[in-house]
N, C-alpha and C positions, 0 to 999 in steps of 0.2 A: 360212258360205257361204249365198247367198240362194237361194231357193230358183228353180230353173227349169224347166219342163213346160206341160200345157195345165191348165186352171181352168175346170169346167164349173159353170155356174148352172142349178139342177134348178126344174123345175115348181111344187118343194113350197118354195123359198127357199132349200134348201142350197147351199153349194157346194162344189164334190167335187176336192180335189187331184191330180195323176197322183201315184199314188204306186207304186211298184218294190217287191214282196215277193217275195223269194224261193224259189220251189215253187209259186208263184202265177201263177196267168194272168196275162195283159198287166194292166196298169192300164184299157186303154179295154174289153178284153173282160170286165171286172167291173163297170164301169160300165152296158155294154150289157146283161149279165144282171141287174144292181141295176133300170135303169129297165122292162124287161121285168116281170120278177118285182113290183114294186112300182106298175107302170102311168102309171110320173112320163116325165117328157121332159128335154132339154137345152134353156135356152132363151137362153142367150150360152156360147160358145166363147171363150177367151182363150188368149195363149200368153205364158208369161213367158220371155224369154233374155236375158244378161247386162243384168238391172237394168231392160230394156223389155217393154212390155204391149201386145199383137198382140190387137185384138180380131176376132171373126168378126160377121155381121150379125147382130143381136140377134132371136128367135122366128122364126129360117129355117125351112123345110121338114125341113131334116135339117142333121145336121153331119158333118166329113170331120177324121181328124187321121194323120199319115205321118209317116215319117223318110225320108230318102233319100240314099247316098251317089256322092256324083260322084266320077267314074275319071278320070285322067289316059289318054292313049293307049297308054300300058305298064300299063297297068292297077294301076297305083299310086294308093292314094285323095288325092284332094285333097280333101274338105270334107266334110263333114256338113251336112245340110238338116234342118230341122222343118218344118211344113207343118199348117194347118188352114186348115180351110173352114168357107163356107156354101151350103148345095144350097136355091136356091130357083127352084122349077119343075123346069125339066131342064137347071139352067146350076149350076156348082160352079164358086165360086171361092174361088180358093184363096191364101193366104198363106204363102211361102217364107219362110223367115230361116236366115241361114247362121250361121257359128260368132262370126263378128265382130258378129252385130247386124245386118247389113246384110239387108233385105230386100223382095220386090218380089210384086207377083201375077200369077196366071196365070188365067183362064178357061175352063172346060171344057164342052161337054156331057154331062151325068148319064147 
């Protein structure tokens, strides 16, 4: 199975896979105590889902990454979303991708 999650590119040239361990913190809350403790930054965001590579703006401000699930009105799920971003100034935007591959962006203020 390929693999699918985000792909962070650190300050120092590494790059750091999401990875899921169990008794462990999130993957992205290990990454933010790795670049804390260490003093490195994230400097491209990528997201891989069935086989495609979602990139974020390469040396943003900041980065953003979420799941989100959408309810039908019986509150039945319909979909799974992934989502990362790029926060530069006070504007995040943001990259959806749903379960099929399909996906679009949205715009925020930070």
């Amino acid at each position: 199975m390929a693999f699918e999650g985000w792909i962070a590119s650190l300050s120092n040239g590494e790059t750091v896979f999401e990875e899921w361990i169990p008794g462990q913190p999130s993957p992205w809350l290990r990454l933010l105590q790795r670049l804390e403790e260490e003093g490195l930054a994230v400097t491209q965001l990528r997201l891989q889902v069935r086989g495609r590579t979602y990139c974020c703006i390469p040396h943003a401000d900041a980065y953003f990454q979420a799941h989100r699930t959408s309810m039908s009105l019986y509150g039945k799920q319909r979909g799974f979303l992934r989502g990362i971003g790029s926060v530069v100034g006070d504007t995040v935007y943001i990259l959806w991708v749903n379960e099929q591959g399909d996906c679009w962006q949205e715009v925020r203020r930070a």
